[in-house]
C-alpha positions as CSV (number, residue, x, y, z in Angstrom):
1,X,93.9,86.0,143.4
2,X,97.6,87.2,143.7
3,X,96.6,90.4,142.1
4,X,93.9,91.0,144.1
5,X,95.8,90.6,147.6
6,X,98.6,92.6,145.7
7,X,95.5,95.4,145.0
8,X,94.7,95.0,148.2
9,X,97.4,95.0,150.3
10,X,98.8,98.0,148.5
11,X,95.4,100.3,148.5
12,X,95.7,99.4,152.5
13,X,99.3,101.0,152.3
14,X,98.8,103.8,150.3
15,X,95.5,105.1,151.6
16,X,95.6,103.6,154.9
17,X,92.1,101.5,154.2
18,X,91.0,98.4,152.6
19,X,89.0,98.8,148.8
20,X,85.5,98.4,148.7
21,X,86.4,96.7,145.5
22,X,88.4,94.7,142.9
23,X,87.4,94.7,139.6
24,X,89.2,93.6,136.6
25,X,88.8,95.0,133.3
26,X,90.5,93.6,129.8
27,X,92.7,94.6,126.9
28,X,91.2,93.6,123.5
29,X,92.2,92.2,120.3
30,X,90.9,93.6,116.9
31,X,90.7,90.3,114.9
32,X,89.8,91.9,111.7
33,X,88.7,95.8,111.0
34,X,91.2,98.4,111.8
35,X,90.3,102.5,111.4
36,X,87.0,101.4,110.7
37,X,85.7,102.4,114.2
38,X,85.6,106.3,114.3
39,X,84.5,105.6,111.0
40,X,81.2,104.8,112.2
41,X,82.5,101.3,110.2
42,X,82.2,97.5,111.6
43,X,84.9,95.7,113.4
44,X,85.3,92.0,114.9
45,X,87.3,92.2,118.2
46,X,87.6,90.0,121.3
47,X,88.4,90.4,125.2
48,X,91.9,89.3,126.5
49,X,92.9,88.0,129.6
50,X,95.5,90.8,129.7
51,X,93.9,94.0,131.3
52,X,93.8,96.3,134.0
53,X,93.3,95.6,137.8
54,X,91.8,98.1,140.2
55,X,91.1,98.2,143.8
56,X,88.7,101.1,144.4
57,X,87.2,102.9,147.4
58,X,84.2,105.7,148.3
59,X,85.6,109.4,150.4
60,X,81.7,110.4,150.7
61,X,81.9,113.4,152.0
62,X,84.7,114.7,149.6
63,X,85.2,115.5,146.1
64,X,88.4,114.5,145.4
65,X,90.1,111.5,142.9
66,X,93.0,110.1,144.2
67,X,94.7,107.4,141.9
68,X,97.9,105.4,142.4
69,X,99.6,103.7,139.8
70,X,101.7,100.5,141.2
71,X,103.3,100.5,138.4
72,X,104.1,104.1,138.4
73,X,105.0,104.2,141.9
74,X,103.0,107.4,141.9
75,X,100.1,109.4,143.4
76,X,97.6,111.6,141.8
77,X,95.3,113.6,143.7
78,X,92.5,116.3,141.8
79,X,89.7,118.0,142.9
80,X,86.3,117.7,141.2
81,X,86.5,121.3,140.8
82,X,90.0,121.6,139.2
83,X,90.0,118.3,137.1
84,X,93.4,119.1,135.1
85,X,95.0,117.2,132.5
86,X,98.4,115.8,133.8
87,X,101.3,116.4,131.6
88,X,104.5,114.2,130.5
89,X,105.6,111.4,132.6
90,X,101.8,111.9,134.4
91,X,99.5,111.7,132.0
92,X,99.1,108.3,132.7
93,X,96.2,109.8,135.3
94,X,94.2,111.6,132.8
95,X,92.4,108.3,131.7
96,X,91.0,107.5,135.4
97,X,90.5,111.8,136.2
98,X,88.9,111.9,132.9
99,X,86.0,109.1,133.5
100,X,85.3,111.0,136.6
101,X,85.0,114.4,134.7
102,X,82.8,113.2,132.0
103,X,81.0,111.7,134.5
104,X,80.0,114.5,136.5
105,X,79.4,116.3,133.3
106,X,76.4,114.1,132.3
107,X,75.0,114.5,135.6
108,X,75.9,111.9,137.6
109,X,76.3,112.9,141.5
110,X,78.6,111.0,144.0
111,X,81.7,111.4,146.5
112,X,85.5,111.1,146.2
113,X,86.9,107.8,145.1
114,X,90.1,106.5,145.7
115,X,91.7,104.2,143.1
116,X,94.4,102.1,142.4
117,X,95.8,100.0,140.3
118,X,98.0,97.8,137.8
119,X,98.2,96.5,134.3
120,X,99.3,93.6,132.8
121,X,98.7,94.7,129.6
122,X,102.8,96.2,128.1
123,X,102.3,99.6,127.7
124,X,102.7,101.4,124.0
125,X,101.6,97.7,122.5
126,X,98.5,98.8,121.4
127,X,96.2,96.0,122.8
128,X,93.7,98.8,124.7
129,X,95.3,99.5,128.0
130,X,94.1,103.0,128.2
131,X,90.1,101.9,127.6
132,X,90.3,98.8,130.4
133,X,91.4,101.4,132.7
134,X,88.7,104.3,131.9
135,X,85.7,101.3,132.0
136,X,87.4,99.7,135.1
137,X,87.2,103.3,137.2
138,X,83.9,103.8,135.6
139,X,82.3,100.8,136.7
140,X,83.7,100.8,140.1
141,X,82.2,103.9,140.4
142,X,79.1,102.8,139.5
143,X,78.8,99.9,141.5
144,X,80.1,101.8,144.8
145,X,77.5,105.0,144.1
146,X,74.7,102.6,142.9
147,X,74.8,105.4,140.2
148,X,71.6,104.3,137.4
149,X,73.9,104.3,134.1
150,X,72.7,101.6,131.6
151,X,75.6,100.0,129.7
152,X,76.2,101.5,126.6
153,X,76.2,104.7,128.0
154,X,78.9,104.1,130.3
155,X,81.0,102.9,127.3
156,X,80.0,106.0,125.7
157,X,81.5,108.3,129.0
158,X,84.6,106.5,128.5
159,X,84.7,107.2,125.0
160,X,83.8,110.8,125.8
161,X,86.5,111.0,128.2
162,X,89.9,109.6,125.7
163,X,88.3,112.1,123.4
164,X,87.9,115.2,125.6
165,X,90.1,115.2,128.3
166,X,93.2,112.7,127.0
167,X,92.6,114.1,123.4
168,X,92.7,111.2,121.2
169,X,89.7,111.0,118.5
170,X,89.2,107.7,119.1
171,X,86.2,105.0,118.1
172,X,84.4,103.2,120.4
173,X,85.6,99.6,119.7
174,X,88.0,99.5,122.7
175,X,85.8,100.4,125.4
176,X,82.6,98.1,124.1
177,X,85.4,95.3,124.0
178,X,86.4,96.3,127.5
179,X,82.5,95.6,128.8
180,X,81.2,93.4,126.5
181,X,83.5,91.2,125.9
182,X,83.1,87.6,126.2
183,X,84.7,84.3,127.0
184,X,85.5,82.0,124.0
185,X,83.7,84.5,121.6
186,X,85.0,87.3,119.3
187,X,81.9,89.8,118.0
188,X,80.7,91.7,115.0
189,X,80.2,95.4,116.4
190,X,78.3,98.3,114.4
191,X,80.0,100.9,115.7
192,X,77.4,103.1,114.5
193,X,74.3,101.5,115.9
194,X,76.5,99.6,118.9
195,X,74.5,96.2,117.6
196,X,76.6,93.2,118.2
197,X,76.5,89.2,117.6
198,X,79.1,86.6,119.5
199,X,80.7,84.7,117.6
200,X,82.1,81.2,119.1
201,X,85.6,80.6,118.4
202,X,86.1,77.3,117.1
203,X,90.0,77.4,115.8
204,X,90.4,73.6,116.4
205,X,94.4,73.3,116.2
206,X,95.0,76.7,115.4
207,X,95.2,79.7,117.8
208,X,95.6,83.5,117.7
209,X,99.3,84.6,119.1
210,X,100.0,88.4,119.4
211,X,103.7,89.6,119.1
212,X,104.9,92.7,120.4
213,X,107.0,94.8,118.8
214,X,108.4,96.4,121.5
215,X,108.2,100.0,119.3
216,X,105.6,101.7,121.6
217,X,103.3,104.0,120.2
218,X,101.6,107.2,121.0
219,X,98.5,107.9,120.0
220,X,97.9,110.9,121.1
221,X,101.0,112.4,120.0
222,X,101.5,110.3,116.9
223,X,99.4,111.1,113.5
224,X,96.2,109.5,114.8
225,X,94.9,112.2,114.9
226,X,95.5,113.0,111.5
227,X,94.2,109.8,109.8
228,X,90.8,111.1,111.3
229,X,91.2,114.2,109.8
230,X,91.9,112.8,106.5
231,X,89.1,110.7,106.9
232,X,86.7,113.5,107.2
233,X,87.8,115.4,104.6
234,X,87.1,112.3,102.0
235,X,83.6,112.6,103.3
236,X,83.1,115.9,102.3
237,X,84.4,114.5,98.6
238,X,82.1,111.7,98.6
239,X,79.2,114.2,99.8
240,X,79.4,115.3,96.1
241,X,78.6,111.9,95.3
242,X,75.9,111.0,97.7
243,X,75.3,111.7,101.2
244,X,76.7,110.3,104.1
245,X,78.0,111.1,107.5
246,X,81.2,108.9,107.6
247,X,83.1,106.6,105.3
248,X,81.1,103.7,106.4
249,X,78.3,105.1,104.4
250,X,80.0,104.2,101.0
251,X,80.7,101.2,98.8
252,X,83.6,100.9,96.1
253,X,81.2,101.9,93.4
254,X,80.7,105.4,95.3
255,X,84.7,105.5,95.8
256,X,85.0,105.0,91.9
257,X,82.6,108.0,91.2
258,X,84.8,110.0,93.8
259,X,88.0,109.2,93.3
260,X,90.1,111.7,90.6
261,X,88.4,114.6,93.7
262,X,90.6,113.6,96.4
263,X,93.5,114.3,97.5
264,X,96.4,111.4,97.0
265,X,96.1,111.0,100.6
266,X,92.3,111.2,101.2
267,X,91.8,108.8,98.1
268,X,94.3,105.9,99.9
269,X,92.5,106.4,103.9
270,X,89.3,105.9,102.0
271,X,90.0,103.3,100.0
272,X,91.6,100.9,103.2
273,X,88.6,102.2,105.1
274,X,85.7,101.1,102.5
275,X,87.5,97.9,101.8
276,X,88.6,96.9,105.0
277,X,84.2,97.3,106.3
278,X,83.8,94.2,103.9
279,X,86.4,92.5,105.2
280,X,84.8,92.4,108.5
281,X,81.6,91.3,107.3
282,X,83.7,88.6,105.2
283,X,85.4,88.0,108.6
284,X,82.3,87.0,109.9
285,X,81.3,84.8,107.5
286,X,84.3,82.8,107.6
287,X,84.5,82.0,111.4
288,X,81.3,81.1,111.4
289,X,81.6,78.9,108.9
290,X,85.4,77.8,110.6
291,X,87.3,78.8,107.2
292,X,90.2,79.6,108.9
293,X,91.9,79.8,105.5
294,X,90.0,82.3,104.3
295,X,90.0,84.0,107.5
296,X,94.1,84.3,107.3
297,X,93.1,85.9,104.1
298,X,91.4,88.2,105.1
299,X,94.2,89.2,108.0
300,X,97.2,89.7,104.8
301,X,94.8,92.0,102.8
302,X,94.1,93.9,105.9
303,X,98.0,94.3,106.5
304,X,98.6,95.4,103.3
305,X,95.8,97.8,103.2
306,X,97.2,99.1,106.5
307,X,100.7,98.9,104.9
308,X,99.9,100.7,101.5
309,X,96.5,102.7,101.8
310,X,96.4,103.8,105.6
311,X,100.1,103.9,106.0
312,X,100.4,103.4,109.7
313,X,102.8,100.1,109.4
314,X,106.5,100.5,110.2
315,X,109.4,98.2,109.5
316,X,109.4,96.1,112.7
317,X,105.5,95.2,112.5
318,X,106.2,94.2,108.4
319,X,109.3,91.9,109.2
320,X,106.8,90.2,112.3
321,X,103.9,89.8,109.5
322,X,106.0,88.8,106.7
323,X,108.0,86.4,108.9
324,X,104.9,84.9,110.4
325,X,103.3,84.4,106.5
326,X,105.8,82.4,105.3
327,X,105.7,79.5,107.8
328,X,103.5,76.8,107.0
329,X,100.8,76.5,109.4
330,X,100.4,80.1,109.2
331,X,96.8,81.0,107.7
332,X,97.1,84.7,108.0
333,X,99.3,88.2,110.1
334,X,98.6,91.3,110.2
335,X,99.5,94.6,112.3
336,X,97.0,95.2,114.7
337,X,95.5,98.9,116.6
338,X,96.3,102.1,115.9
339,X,99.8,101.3,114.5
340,X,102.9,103.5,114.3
341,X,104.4,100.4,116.7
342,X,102.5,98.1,118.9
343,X,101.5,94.4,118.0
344,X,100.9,92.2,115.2
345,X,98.3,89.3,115.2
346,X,99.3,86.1,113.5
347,X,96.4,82.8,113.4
348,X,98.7,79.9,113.4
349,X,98.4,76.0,113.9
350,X,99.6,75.5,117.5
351,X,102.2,73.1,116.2
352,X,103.6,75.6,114.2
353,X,104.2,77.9,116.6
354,X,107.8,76.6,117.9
355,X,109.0,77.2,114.3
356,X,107.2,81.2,114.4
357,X,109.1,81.8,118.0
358,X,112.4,80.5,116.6
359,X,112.9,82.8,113.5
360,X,111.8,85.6,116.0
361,X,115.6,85.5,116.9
362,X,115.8,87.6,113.4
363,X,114.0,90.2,114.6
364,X,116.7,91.1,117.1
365,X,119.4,90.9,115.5
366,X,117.6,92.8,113.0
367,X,116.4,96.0,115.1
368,X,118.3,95.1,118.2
369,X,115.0,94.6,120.4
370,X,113.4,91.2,121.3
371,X,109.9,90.5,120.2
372,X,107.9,89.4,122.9
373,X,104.6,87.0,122.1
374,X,101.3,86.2,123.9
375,X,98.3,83.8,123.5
376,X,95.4,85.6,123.3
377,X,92.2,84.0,125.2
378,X,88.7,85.5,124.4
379,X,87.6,86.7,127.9
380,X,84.9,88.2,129.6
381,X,84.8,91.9,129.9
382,X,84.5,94.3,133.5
383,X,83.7,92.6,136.2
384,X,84.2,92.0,140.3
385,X,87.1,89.8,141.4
């Protein structure tokens, strides 16, 4: 409740009225499948408590979005009619002017909002603050306007909106985490279909601990971009094969057939993103069944996959895996998100975790930054507080 009278109080300052509403929206976790997404592929992620608070307000008679960022300490204020992408140290407000944009594009009808808002989620660490803030402004919106949008298609706006107006090519994982998400489960998503199964956690004496790196990332301006590129092109090779629309349409066998066609480059993103699609549906498998060994497995292959074959690790997130690994109690680490910085996740017996926190003192003296780390509780996704 203190962010909300924080949320509150504040909109009251800032806009000179109280919000209509509070709504809370959360970060998410990839437990297993990474660059499989906007692959069309399967991955297994889970809601955090971590997310993005906003307070949220109608101007009916207007067309205007004004956002502040508390955190910022900053203003934004577009018209409808001249919805520009912000620039440098503002770009933060494309995310919430672009929900409103896409929006209005798929012809959806309503007044001005006014919007603002904080995160507890670090920023640059990867774990979705940028999709909790799009479905957070897109549900408020929605719930102030009475606006008929089912669900998925909202998800699909917010999607629509990091893709067109922010510019990253991103999948749809984060934002279905961001409203689906819920409490004490992880789920299995076809990203593809958008078909989806909970999965109850049941970790016994083990949890899942994220550590942040502290070496923030970029997507839009890093080569995220490019793996997606690189993914297409392998497409095309495998096309000669058989046909498919994406790499989740192929098995190994196919990449075999394939593989003296590609390029050195489109042979590796192919190969992470084919084997990594069975390591979800392996993922699954072993949480159900509460293999948790099996499960760490799965987590070190991923890494290395991510390490070798996708090449989005860096130093800092291999020293936090390969740190992690080699404590007992540890059933599996892996970098987690887009990569290029950001977090790693590590499943861990709770009683091992002193030990984990304690050889983190390496990793400053190291790289000269502290490594910061977080339990991670499966929570629910958007929703009114």
């Amino acid at each position: 409740m203190k962010i909300k009278n924080l949320l509150i109080d504040k909109h009251n300052d800032i806009f000179g009225e109280a919000p209509e509403l509070v709504v809370h929206s959360p970060g998410r976790v990839n437990l297993i499948g990474e660059h499989t997404d906007y692959n069309d592929g399967f991955v297994l992620p889970i809601a955090i408590s971590l997310g993005i608070d906003i307070a949220i307000s109608r101007i009916p008679d207007s067309e205007v979005i004004s956002v502040y960022s508390l955190d910022k300490e900053k203003k934004i204020v577009s018209l409808y009619t001249d919805l520009m992408k912000s620039s440098g140290n503002d770009d933060w407000a494309n995310y919430p002017i672009g929900v409103v944009k896409i929006l209005r594009k798929n012809g959806h009808k309503f007044g001005g909002v006014r919007v603002s808002f904080t995160g507890s989620i670090p920023e640059g660490a990867g774990l979705s603050s940028s999709a909790a803030l799009e479905v957070a402004v897109a549900y408020g919106v929605k719930q102030l306007y009475k606006l008929n949008i089912k669900d998925k298609d909202l998800v699909k706006y917010c999607q629509q909106a990091e893709q067109e107006v922010v510019g990253v090519r991103c999948g749809i994982m984060d934002q279905f985490t961001a409203k689906f998400g819920k409490a004490e489960n992880a789920f299995f998503l076809d990203c593809r279909s958008l078909e989806h199964r909970y999965i109850p956690l049941k970790l016994k004496s083990a949890e899942f601990i994220i550590t942040n790196s502290n070496i923030s990332h970029k997507l839009s301006t890093s080569k995220y971009n490019e793996r997606v590129f690189e993914c297409e092109e392998a497409v095309k090779v495998l096309n000669e094969v058989k046909p498919g629309k994406s790499l989740r349409d192929y098995n190994k066998d196919d990449y075999e057939k394939a593989r003296e066609f590609f390029t050195p480059e489109e042979k590796k993103r192919a190969f992470h993103v084919i084997s990594e699609n069975n390591r979800v549906i392996e993922g699954e498998k072993s949480l159900k069944q509460g293999d948790l060994k099996k499960f760490g497995q799965l987590m070190n292959d991923s890494h290395e996959s991510l390490r070798l074959y996708y090449e989005v690790s860096c130093a800092e997130l291999d020293w936090l895996v390969e740190t992690a690994q080699k404590i007992e109690g540890c059933y599996g680490s892996r970098m987690i998100g887009a990569g290029f910085g950001g977090c790693t996740l590590t499943l861990i017996e709770k009683k091992a975790i002193p030990e984990f926190i304690e050889k983190l003192k390496g990793y400053q003296e190291k790289f000269g930054i502290a490594a910061i780390t977080y339990e991670v509780t499966p929570s629910d996704g958007v929703h009114k507080i």
